[in-house]
C-alpha positions as CSV (number, residue, x, y, z in Angstrom):
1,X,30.0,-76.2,-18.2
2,X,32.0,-79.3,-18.0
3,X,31.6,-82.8,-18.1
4,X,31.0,-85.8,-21.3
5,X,28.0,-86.8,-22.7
6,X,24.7,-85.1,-22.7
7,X,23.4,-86.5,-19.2
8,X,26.7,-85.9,-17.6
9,X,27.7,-81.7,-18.2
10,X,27.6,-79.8,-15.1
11,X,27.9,-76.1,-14.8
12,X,30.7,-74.9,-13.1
13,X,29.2,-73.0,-10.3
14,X,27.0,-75.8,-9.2
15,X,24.1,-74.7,-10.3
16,X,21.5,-77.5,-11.8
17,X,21.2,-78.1,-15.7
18,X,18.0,-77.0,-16.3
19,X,18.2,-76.0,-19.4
20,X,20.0,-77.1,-22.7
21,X,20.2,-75.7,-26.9
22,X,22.3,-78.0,-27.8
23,X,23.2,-77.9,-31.8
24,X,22.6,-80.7,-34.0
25,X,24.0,-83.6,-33.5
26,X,25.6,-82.4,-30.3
27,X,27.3,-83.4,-28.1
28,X,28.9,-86.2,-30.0
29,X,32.4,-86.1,-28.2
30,X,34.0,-86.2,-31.9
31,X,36.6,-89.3,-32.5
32,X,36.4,-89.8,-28.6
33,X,38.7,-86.6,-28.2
34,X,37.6,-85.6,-24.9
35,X,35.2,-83.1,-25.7
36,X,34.4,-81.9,-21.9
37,X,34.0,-78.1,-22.7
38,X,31.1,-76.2,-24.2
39,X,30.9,-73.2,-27.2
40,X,28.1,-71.2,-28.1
41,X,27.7,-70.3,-32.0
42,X,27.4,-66.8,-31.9
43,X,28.0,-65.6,-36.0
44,X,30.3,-68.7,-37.5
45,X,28.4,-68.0,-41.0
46,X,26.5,-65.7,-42.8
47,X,23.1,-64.8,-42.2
48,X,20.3,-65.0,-44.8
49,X,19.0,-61.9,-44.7
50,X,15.4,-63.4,-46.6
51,X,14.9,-65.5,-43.3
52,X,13.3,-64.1,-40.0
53,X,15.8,-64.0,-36.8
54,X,14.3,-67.0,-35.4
55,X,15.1,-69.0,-39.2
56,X,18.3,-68.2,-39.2
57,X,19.5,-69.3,-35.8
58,X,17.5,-72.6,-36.5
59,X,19.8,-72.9,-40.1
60,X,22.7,-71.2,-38.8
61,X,23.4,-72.3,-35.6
62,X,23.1,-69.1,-33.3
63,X,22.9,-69.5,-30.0
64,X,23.2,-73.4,-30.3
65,X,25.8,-75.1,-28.3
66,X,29.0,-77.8,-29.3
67,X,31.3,-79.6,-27.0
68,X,34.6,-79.1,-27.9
69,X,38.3,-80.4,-26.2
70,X,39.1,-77.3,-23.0
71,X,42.7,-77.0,-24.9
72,X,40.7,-76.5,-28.7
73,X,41.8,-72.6,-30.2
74,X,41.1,-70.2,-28.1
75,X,37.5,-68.7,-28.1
76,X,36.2,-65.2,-27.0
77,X,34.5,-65.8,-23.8
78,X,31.7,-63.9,-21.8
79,X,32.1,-64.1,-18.0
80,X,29.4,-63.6,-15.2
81,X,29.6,-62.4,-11.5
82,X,26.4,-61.8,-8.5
83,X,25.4,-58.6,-8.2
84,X,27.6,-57.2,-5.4
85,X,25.8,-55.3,-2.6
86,X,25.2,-51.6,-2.9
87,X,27.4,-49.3,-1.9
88,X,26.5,-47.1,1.3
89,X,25.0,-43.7,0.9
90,X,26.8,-41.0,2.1
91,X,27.4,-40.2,5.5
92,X,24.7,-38.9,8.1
93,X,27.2,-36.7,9.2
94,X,29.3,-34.6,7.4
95,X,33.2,-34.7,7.6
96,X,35.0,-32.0,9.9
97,X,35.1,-28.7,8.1
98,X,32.0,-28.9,5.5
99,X,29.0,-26.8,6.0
100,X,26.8,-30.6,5.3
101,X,26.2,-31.1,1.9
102,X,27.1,-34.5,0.4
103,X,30.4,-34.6,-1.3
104,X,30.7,-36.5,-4.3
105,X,33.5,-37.8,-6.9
106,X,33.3,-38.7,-10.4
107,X,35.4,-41.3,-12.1
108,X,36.1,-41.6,-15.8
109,X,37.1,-45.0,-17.4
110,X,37.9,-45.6,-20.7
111,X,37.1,-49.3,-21.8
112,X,39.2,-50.9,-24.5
113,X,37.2,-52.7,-27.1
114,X,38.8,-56.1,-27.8
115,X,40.3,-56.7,-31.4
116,X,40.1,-60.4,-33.1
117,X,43.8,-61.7,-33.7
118,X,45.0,-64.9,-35.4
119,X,48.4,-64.4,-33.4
120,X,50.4,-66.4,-35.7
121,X,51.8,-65.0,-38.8
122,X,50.7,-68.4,-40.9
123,X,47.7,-67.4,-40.4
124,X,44.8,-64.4,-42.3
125,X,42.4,-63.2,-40.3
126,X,39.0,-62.4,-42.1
127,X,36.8,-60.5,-40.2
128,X,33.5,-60.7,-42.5
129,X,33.5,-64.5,-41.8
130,X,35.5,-64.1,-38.0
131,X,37.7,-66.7,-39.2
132,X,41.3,-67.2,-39.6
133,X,43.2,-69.0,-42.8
134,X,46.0,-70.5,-43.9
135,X,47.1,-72.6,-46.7
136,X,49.4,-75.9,-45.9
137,X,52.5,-75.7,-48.0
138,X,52.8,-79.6,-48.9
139,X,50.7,-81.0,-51.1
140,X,49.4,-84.4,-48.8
141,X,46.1,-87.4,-48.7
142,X,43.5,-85.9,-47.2
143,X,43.9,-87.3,-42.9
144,X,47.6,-85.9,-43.5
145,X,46.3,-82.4,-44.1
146,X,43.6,-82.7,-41.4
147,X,46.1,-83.7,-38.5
148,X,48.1,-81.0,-40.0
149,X,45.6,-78.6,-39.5
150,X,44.6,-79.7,-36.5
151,X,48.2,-79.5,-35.2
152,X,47.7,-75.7,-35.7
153,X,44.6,-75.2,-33.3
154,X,42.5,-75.5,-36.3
155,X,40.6,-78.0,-39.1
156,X,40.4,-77.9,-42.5
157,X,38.1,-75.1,-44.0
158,X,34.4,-74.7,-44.3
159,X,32.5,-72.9,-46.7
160,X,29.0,-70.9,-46.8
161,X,28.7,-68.8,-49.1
162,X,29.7,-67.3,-52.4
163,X,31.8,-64.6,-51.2
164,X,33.7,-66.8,-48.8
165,X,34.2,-69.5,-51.6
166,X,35.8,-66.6,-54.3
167,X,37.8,-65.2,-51.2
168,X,39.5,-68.5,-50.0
169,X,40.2,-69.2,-54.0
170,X,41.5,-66.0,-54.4
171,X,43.9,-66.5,-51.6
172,X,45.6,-70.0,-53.2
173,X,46.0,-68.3,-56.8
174,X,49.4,-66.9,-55.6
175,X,50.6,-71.0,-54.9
176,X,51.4,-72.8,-58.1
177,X,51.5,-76.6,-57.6
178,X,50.8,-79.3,-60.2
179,X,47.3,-80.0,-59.7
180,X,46.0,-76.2,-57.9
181,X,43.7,-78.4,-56.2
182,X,43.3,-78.1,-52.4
183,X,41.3,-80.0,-49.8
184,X,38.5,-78.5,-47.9
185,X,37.0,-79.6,-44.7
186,X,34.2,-82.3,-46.0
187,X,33.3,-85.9,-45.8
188,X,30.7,-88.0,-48.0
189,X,27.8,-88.9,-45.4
190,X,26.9,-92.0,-48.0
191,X,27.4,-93.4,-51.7
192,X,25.0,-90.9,-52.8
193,X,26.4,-88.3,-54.8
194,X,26.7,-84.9,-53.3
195,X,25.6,-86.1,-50.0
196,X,28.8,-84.0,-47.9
197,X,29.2,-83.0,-44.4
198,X,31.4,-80.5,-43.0
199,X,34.1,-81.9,-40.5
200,X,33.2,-78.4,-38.1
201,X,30.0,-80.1,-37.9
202,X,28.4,-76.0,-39.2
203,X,25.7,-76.6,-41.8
204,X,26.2,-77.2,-46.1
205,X,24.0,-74.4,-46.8
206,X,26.3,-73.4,-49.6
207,X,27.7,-75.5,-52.3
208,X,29.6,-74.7,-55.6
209,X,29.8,-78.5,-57.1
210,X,31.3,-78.9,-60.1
211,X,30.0,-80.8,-63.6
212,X,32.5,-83.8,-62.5
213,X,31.1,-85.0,-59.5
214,X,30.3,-88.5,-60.0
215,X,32.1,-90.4,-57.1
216,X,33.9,-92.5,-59.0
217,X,33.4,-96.5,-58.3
218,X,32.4,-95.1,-54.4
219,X,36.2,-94.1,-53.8
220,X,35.6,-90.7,-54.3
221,X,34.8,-89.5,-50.3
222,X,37.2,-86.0,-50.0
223,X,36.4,-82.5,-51.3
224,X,38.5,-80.4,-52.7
225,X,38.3,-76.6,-54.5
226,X,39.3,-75.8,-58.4
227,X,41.1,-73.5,-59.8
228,X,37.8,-72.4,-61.4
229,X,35.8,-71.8,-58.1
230,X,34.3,-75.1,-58.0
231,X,34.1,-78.4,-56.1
232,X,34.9,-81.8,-56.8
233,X,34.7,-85.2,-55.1
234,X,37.8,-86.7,-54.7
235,X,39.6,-90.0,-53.5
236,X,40.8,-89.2,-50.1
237,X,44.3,-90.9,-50.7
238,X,45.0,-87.9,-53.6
239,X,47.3,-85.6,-52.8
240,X,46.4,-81.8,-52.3
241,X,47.5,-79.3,-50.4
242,X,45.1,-77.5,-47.7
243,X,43.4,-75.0,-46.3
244,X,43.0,-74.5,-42.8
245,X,40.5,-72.4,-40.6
246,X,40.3,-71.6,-37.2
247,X,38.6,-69.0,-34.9
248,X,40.8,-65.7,-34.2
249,X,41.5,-64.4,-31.0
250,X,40.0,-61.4,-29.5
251,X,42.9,-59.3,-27.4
């Protein structure tokens, strides 16, 4: 499906759009990028397993859709064809030489199961989250680090959940700079506290805020992750390094 705006998508095939699951919020054509393309959420975060099927895809995302530039990271894709028309049956009569009985071959294929890939050695794939990391090596304002990301197919990193909070952490302890702060991929909605959005537009269903977060005089609008695990609003003009996420590549 291509097009702009929710009125004006078409599928490709011609076929009418009948039917829409659009994701919240969606489409929004994000900082009038040209978002003409369409992704299903499929498994971008972790399921709760206390919540029925049908909550979860409602919380999470599953199944909803996003419009998203045609040139974005590259996406595992599912591709659909008509039903071609049977084959013929076998022949009334026989070939020259057989006594009439139907012959018959048998082909074996052997399908090769796609792999995920970051295909850049910047770049970690996690498969328990089906994302891909990577940590900026300057320390820069927040936008700087964004368009950074961004200039690597991806946008700064989301979190959901406790286990992918200790794993990115864990990842940064190796990199030693003066603050050991680094930005992730939120902006404050409002001037109340607390009151973040992720930039991937997925759901804050987890958070890990720390003691300090008071957004100081309203200038503190960027988040960024602790040494000790937790987060902290921040003015967006600091400077942090990063930590970047994109989706991996199935090959």
């Amino acid at each position: 499906m291509t097009g702009k705006g929710p009125l004006e998508f078409k599928w490709i095939d011609g076929k009418p759009v009948n039917y829409t699951n659009w994701a919240r919020k969606e489409p929004n054509d994000h900082k009038d990028q040209g978002e003409t393309c369409i992704e299903m959420y499929v498994r971008y975060w972790r399921f709760d397993k206390t919540k029925s099927l049908e909550q979860n895809m409602e919380t999470t995302g599953a199944g909803k859709w996003n419009d998203l530039k045609c040139n974005w990271s590259p996406r595992a894709f599912a591709c659909r064809k008509d039903q071609a028309n049977p084959l013929a049956g076998p022949s009334k009569d026989p070939p020259a030489g057989t006594t009439g009985s139907t012959l018959s071959t048998t082909a074996t294929t052997t399908k090769r199961v796609p792999k995920p890939t970051c295909g850049d050695a910047a770049w970690k794939l996690r498969e328990k989250t089906s994302k891909c990391y990577a940590i900026l090596n300057e320390a820069t304002d927040f936008d700087k680090a964004l368009l950074r990301c961004e200039a690597m197919n991806g946008t700064l990193a989301s979190v959901h959940s406790e286990d992918e909070n200790n794993y990115i952490r864990d990842e940064t302890t190796w990199v030693l700079n003066e603050t050991n702060l680094f930005w992730l991929g939120a902006r404050r909605n409002s001037g109340t506290v607390g009151d973040f959005s992720w930039l991937d537009d997925s759901p804050m269903n987890y958070t890990k805020w720390s003691k300090d977060l008071d957004n100081l005089d309203g200038r503190e609008s960027c988040l960024e992750l602790r040494v000790t695990r937790e987060w902290n609003d921040r003015p967006c003009d600091t400077k942090n390094r990063g930590i970047c996420q994109k989706a991996p590549i199935w090959v």
